[in-house]
DSSP file (Angstrom, degrees, kcal/mol; ACC not computed):
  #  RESIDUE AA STRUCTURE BP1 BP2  ACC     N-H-->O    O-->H-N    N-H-->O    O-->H-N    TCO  KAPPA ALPHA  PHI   PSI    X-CA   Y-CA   Z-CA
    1    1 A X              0   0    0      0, 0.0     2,-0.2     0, 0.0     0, 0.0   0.000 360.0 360.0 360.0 164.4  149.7 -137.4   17.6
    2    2 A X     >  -     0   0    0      1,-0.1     4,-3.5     0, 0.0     5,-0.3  -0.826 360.0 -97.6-133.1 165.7  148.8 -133.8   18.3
    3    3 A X  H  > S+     0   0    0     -2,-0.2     4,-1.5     1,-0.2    -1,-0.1   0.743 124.3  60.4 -65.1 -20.9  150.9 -131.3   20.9
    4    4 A X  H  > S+     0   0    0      2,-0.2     4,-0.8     1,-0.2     3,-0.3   0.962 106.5  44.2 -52.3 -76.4  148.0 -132.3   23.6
    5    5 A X  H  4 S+     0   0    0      2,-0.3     4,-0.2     1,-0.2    -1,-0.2   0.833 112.8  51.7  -3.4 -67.7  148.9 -135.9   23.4
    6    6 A X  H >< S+     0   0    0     -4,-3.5     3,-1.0     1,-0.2     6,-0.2   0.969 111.5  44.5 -68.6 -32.7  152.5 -135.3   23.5
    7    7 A X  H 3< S+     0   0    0     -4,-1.5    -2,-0.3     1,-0.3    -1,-0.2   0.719 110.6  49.9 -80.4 -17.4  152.4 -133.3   26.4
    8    8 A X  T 3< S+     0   0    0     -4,-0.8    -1,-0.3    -5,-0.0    -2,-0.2  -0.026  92.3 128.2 -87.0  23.3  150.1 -135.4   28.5
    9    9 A X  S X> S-     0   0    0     -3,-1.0     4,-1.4    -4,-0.2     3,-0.8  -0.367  76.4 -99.5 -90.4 158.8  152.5 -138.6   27.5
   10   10 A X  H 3> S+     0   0    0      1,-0.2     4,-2.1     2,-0.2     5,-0.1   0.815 121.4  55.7 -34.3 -45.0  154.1 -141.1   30.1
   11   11 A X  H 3> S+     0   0    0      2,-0.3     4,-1.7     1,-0.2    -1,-0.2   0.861 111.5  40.6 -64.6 -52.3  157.3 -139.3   30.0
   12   12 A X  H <> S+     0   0    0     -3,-0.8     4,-0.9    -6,-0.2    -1,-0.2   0.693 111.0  63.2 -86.6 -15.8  155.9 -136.0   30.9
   13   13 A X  H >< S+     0   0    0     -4,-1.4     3,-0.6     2,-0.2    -2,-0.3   0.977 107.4  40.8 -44.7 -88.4  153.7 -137.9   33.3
   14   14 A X  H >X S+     0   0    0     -4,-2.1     3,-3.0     1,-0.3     4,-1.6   0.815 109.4  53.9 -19.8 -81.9  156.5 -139.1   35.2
   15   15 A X  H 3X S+     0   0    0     -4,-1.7     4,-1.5     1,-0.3    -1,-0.3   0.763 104.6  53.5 -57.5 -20.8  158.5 -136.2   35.3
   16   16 A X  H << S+     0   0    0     -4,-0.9    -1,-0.3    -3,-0.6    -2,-0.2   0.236 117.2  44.1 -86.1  28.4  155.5 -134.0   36.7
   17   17 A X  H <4 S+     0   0    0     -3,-3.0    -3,-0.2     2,-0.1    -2,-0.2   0.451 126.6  31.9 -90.6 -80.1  155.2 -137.0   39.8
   18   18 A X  H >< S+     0   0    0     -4,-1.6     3,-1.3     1,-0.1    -3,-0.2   0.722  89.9 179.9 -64.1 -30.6  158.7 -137.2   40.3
   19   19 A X  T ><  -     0   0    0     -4,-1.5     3,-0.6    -5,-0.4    -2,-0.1  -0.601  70.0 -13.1  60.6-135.8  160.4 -133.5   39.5
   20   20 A X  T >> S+     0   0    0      1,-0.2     4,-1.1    -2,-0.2     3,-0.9   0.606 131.1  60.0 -79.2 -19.9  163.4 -133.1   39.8
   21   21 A X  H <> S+     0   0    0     -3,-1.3     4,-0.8     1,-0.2    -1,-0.2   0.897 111.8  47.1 -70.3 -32.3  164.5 -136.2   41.6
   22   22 A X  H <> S+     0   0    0     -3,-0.6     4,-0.7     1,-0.2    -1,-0.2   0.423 106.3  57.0-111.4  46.8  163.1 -138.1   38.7
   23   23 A X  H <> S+     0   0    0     -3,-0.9     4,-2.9    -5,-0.1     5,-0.4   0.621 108.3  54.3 -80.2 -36.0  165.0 -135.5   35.8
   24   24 A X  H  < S+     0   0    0     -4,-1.1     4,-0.2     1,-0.2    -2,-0.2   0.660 107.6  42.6-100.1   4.0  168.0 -136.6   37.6
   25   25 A X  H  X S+     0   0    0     -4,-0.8     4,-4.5     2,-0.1    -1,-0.2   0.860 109.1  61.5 -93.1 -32.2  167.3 -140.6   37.1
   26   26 A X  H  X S+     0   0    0     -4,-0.7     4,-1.2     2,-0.2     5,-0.2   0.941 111.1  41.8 -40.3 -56.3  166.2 -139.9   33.3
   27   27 A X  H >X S+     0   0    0     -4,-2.9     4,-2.7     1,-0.2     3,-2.3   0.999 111.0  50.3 -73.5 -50.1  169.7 -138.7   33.0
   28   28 A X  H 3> S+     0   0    0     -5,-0.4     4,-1.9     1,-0.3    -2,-0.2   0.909 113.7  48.2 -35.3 -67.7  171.4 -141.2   34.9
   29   29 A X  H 3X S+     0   0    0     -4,-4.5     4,-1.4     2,-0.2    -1,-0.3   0.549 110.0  50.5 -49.2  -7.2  169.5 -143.8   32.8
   30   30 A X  H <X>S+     0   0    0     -3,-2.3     4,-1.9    -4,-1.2     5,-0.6   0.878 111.4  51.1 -85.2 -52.4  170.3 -142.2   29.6
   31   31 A X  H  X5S+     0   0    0     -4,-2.7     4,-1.9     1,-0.3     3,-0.2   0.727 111.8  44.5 -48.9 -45.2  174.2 -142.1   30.8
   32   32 A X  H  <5S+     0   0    0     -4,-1.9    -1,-0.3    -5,-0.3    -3,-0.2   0.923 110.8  54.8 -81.3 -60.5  174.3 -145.7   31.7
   33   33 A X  H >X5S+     0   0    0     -4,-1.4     4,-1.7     1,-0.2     3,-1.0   0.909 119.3  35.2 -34.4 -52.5  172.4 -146.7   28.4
   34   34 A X  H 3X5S+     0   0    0     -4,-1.9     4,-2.8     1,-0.3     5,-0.3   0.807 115.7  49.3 -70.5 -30.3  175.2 -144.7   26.4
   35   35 A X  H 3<<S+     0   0    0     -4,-1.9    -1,-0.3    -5,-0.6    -3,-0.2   0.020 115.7  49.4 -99.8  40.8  178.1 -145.6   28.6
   36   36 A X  H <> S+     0   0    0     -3,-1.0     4,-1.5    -5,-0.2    -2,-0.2   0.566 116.0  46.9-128.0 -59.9  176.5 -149.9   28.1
   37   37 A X  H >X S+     0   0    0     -4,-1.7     4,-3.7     1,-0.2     3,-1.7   0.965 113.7  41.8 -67.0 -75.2  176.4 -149.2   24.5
   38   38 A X  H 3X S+     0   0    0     -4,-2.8     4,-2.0     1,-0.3    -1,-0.2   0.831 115.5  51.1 -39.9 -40.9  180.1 -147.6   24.1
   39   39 A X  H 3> S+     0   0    0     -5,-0.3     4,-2.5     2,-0.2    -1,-0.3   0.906 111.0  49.7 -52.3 -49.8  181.6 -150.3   26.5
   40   40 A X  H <X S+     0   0    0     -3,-1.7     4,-1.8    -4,-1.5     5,-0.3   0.938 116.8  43.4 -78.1 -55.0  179.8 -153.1   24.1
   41   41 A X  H >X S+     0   0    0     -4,-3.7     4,-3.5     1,-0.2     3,-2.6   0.934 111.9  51.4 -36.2 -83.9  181.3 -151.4   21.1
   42   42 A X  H 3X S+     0   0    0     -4,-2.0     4,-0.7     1,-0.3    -2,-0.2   0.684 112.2  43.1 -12.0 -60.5  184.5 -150.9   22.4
   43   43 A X  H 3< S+     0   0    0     -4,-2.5    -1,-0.3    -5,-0.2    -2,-0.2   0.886 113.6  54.1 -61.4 -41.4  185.0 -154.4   23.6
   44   44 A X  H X< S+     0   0    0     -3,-2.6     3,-1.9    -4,-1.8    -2,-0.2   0.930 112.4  38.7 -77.1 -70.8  183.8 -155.5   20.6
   45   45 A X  H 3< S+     0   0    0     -4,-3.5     2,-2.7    -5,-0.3    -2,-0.1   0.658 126.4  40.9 -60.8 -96.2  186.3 -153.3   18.0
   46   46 A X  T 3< S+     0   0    0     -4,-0.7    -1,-0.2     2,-0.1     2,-0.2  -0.088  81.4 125.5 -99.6  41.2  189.2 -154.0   20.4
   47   47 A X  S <  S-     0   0    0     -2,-2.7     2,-0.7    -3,-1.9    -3,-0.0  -0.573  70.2 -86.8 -72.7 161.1  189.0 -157.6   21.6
   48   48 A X        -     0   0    0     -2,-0.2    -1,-0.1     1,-0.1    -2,-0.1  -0.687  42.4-130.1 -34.2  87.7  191.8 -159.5   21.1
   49   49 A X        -     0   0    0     -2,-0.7     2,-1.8     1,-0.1     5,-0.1   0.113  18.6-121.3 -81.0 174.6  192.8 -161.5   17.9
   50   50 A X        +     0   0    0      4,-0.1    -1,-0.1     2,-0.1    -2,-0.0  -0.341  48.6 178.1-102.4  73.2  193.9 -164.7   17.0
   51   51 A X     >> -     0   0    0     -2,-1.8     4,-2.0     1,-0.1     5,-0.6  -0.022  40.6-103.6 -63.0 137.0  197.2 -163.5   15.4
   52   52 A X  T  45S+     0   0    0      1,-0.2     4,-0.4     2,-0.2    -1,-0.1   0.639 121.1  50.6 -36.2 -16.7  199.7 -165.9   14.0
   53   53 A X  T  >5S+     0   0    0      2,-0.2     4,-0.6     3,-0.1     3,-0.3   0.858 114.3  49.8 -91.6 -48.9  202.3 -165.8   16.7
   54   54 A X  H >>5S+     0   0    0      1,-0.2     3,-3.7     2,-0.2     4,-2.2   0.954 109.3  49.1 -58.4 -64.2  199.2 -166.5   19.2
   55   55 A X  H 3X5S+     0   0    0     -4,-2.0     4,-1.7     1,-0.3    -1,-0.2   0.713 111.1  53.4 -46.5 -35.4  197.9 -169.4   17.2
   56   56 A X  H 3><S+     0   0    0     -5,-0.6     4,-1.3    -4,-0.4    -1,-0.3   0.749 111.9  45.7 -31.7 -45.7  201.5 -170.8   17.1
   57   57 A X  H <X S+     0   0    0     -3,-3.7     4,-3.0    -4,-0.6    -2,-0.2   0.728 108.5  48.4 -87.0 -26.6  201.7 -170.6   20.6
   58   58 A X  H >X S+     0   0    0     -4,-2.2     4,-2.0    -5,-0.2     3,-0.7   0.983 109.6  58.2 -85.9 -50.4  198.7 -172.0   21.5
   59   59 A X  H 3X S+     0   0    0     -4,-1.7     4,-1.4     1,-0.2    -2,-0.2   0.895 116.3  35.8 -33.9 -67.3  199.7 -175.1   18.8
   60   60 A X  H 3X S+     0   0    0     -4,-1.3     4,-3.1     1,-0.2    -1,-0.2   0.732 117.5  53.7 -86.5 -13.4  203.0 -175.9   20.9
   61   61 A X  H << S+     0   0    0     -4,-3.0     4,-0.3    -3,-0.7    -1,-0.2   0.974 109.4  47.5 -62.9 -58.6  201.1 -175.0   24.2
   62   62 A X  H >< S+     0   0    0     -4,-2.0     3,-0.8     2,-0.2    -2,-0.2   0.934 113.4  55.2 -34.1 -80.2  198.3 -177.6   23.2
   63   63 A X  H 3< S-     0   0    0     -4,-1.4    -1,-0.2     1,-0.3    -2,-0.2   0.905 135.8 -12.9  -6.3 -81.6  201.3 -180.3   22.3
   64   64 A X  T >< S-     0   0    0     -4,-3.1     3,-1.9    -5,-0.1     4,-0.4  -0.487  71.8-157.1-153.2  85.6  203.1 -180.6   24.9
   65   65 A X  G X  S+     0   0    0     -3,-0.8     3,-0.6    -4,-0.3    -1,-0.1   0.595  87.0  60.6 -24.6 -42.7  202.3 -177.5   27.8
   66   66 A X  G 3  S+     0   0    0      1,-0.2    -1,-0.2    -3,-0.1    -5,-0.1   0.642 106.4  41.2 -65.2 -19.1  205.6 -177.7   29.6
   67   67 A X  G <  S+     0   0    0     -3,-1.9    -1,-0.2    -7,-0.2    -2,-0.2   0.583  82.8 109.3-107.3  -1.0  207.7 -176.8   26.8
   68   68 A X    <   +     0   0    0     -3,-0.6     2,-0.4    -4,-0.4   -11,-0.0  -0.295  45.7 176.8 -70.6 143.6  205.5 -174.0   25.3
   69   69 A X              0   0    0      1,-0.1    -9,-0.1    -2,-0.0    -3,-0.0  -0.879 360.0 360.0-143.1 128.2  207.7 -170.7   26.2
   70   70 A X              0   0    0     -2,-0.4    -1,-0.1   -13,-0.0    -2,-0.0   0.352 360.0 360.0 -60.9 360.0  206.2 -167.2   24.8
């Protein structure tokens, strides 16, 4: 592609219809992408595991539910 190209592109299209209202959705949509991504990470590295104590519990819960006590 050549600088002509790039500068006539959708992107630059847009922003010269929209202006400035639609500089300030571009960013909005970038933030939301970034802050969907981080969220998805996040959740992901710090879900909750199925530690021995839990698995225990969930064993005696399973058994017999009234008598399970954390």
């Amino acid at each position: 592609m050549n600088a002509v190209s790039d500068a006539t592109g959708p992107l630059a299209q847009l922003i010269d219809m929209g202006g400035p209202v639609m500089w300030v959705l571009l960013v909005l949509a970038v933030l939301g992408t970034v802050t969907f991504v981080y969220l998805m990470l996040f959740g992901a590295l710090y879900a909750p595991r199925m530690t021995h104590p839990l698995r225990q519990l969930l064993g005696q819960w399973q058994a017999a539910p009234s008598d399970a006590r954390p």
